[in-house]
N, C-alpha and C positions, 0 to 999 in steps of 0.2 A: 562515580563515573561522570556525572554532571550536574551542577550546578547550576537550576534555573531559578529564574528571576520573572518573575509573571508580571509586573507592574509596568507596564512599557510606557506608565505617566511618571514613572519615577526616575527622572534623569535630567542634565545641566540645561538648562537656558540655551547654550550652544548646540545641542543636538535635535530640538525642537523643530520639523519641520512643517510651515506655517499651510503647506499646500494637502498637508491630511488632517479635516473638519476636528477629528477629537482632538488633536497636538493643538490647534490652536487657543483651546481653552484652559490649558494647562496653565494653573495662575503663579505660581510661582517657581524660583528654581532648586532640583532638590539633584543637585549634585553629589551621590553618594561617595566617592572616588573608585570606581571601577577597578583600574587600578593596581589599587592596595589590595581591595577583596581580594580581584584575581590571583595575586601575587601570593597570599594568605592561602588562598585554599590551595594553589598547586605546592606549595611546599610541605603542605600535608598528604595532595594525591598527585604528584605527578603525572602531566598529558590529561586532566579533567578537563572536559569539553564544558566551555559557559555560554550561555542562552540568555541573553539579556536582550529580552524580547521585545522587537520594535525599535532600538536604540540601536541603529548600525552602526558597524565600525568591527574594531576586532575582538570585542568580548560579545556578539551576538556568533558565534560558531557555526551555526546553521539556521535558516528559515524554519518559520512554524507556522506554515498559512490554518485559519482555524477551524473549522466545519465545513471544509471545502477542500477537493482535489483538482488542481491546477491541468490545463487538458492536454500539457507539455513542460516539458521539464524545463529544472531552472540551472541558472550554470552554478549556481555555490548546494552542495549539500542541503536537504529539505526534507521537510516532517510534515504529514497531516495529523492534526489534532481531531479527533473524532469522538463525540460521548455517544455512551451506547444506546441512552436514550436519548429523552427530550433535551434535559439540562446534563449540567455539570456535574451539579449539586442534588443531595438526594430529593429525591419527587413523591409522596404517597403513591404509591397504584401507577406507578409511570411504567410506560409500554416501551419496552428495550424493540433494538432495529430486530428481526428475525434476521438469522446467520445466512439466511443467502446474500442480503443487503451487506452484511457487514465483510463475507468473503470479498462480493464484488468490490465492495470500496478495499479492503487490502491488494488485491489483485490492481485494482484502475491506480492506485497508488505508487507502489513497484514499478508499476508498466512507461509510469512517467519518472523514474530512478529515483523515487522517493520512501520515504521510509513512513510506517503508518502507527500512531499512537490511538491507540484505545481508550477513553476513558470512562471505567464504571465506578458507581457513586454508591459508597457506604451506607446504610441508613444509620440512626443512631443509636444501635447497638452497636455499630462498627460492621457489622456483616452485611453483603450482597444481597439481593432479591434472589427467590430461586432461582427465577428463568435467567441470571445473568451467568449462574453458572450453568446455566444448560446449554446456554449461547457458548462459552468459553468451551464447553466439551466437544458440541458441534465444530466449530475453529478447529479447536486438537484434532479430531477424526480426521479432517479434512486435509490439515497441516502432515499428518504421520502419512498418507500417501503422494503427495503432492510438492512437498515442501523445499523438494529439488529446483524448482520456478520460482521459489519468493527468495530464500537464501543464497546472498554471494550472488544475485544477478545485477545486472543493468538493465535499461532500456536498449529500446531497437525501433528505431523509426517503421513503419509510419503509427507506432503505436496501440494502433488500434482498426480492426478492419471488420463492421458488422459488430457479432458477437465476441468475436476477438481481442484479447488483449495481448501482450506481446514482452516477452523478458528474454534476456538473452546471458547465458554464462557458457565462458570459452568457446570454443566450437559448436555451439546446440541454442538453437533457437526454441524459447518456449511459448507454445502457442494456446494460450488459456481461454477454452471457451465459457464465456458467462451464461449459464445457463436460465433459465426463468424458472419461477418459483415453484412451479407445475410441472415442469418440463421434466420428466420422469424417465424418459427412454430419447435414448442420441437418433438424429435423422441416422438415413444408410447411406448417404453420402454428402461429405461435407468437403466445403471447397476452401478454402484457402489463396489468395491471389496476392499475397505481397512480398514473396519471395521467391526468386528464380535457386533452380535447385539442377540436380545434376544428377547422370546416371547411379554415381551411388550412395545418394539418399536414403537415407533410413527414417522413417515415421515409430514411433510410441506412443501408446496411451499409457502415462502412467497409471501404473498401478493393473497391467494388463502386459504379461511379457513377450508378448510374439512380437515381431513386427507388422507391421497394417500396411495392406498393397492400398498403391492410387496411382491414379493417371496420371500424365499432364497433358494439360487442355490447351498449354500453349507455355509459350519462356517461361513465362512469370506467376507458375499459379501449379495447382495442385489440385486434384479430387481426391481424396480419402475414402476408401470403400471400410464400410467399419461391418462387422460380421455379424450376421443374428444375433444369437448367442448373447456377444456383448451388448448392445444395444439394446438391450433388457435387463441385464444383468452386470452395470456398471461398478465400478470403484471409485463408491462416493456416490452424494449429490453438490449443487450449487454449481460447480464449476469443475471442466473437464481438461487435464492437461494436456497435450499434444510436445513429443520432444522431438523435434527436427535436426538430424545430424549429417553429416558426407561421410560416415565410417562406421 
């Protein structure tokens, strides 16, 4: 499906540009011919996406900004690169992110129309640390109710509002609250202000089938009344989905 190329010092004299510090020290030129590869691999996988990273032009397919989530979207297709721990590469005793950390950065991801790469680090048996797959199980849990707001969305200005983040597919706006690492039980009312809405609104908590009554406090904004019951007794931790629909 893609073909990446991680050496973004490995390319012609010509595409060197002199105004980003490490391209300038680039001492010689190593023109591989793009190209051909390109041309090689799609005749073996037709429509294979190539990442020839740092080297713009048309064999870089999409951005791959790298330990960092951009705090607005970009106009060409984009990835954040993320390791679960410290490095890349495996660590003795390295302390992977805890799965709140790492939902939120999937969620801040998404929210900016971006697409979110993971990376954990084999040790050299080849296997995972345990806690990396407890982190990955946590994800899944999270992902099997929720996973309507990451998959096949977009962005929806303004992003982000408070604990807010924001994805939007077809008519439904998903409103993801980041929850804090403690944060064990939802307030009893939650507001929302960055979308004017209409008689008939419908709110969701996924993973909660009723619909959730709220106010509106004025045009452009929303109270959420969320019911005992649930607010003790939610679906999931980390992060709470909110589905905002007119039908």
């Amino acid at each position: 499906d893609i073909l990446w190329l991680d050496g973004g010092w490995v390319r012609p004299f010509s595409s060197i540009d002199s105004s980003v510090s490490w391209q300038r020290t680039i001492p010689y030129d190593q023109d591989i011919d793009m190209p051909k590869i390109a041309a090689m691999a799609r005749n073996k996988q037709p429509g294979m996406l190539i990442v020839d990273r740092t080297v713009a032009g048309e064999y870089e397919n999409y951005l791959t900004p790298e330990a960092m989530i951009p705090s607005e979207t970009n106009p060409v297709p984009w990835e954040s690169c993320m390791p679960m721990s410290t490095s890349w590469s495996y660590v003795p005793n390295a302390r992977n992110k805890p799965a709140n950390t790492l939902i939120h950065m999937l969620c801040n991801a998404v929210s900016r129309g971006g697409n979110f790469l993971l990376n954990v680090a084999p040790g050299p048996d080849g296997d995972w640390d345990d806690s990396a797959y407890y982190r990955l199980k946590e994800i899944g849990r999270w992902m099997k109710v929720n996973s309507e707001a990451i998959y096949g969305t977009t962005f929806i200005k303004p992003y982000k509002e408070g604990k807010f983040v924001f994805t939007k597919k077809n008519d439904a706006v998903y409103a993801i609250y980041l929850a804090d690492e403690t944060e064990t039980q939802m307030p009893e009312r939650i507001v929302i202000n960055s979308f004017q809405r209409t008689a008939t609104t419908k709110i969701y908590l996924l993973g909660y089938n009723k619909p959730l009554a709220f106010k509106r406090p004025d045009a452009n904004g929303m109270e959420v009344i969320i019911p005992a019951k649930l607010r003790t007794d939610l679906p999931g931790k980390h992060a709470w989905v909110f589905r905002i629909t007119d039908h």
